[in-house]
C-alpha positions as CSV (number, residue, x, y, z in Angstrom):
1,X,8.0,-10.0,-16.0
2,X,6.4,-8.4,-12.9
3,X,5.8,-9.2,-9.5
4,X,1.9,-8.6,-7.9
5,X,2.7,-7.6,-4.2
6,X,-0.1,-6.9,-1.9
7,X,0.7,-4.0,1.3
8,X,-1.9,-3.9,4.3
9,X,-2.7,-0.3,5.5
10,X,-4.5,1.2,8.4
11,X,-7.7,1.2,7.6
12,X,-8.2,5.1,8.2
13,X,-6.1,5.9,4.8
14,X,-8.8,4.0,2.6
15,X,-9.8,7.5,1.1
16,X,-6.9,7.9,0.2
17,X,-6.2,5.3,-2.2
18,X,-7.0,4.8,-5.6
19,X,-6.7,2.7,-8.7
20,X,-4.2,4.4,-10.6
21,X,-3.0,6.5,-8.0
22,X,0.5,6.3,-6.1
23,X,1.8,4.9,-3.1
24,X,5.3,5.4,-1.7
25,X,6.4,2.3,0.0
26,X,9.7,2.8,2.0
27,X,10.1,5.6,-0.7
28,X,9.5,4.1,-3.4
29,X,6.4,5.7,-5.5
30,X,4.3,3.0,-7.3
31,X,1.3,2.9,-8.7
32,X,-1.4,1.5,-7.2
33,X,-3.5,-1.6,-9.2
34,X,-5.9,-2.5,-6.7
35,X,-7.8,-1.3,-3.7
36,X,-9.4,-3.4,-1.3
37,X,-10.6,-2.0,2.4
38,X,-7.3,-2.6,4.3
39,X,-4.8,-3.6,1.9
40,X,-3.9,-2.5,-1.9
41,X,-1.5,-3.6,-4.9
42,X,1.5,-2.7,-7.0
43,X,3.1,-4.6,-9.7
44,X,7.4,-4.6,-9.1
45,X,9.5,-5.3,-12.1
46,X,12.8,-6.7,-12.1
47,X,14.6,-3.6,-11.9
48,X,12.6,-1.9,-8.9
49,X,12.8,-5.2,-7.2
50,X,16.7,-5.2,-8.0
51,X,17.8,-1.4,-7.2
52,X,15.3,-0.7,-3.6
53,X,14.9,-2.1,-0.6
54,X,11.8,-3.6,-1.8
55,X,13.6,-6.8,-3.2
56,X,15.0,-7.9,0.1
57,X,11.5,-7.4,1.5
58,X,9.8,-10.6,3.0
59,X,6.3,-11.4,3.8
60,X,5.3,-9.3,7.0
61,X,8.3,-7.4,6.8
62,X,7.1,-3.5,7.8
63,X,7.6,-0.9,5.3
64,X,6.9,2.7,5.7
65,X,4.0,3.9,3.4
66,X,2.9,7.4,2.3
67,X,-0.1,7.9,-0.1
68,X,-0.6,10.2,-2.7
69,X,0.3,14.0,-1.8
70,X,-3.3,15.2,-4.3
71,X,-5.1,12.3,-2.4
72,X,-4.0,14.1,1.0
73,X,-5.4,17.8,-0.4
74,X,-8.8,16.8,-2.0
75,X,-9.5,15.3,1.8
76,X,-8.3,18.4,3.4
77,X,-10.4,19.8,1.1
78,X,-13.5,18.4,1.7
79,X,-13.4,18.4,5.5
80,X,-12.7,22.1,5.9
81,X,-15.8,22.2,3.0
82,X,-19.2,23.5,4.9
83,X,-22.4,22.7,2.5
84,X,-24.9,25.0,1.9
85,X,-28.1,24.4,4.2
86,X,-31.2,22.9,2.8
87,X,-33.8,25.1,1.6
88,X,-36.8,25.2,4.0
């Protein structure tokens, strides 16, 4: 048995999340199931639900999020990235 819980997020991070990737929500890494613009998915079993934080959590309760440290390089990454210019 699992539990499908859906987390909004600032839309800013959306590059940042990906299906399969992780998500620490108040700490707690999970892996992420879907991605939509503004809001993604985990799946909580009994246990996580039972030994975090996350268990006690209501709808619209805050959490704290942090996406995936590799997520947060690759964009660093490509912003510091120049391209080579066109050929005239």
């Amino acid at each position: 048995d699992w539990l499908t819980v859906w987390f909004s997020y600032p839309a800013e991070f959306f590059d940042l999340m990906v299906v399969k990737g992780s998500a620490a929500v108040d700490g707690v890494s999970l892996t992420v199931v879907d991605v939509e613009p503004g809001r993604f998915s985990v799946m909580l079993i009994p246990h996580t639900l039972a030994l975090t934080t996350l268990g006690a959590k209501a709808v619209g309760d805050a959490v704290n999020l942090e996406f995936d440290l590799l997520a947060k390089h690759v964009r660093k990454l490509l912003q510091t990235m120049t391209l080579p210019a066109a050929p005239k």
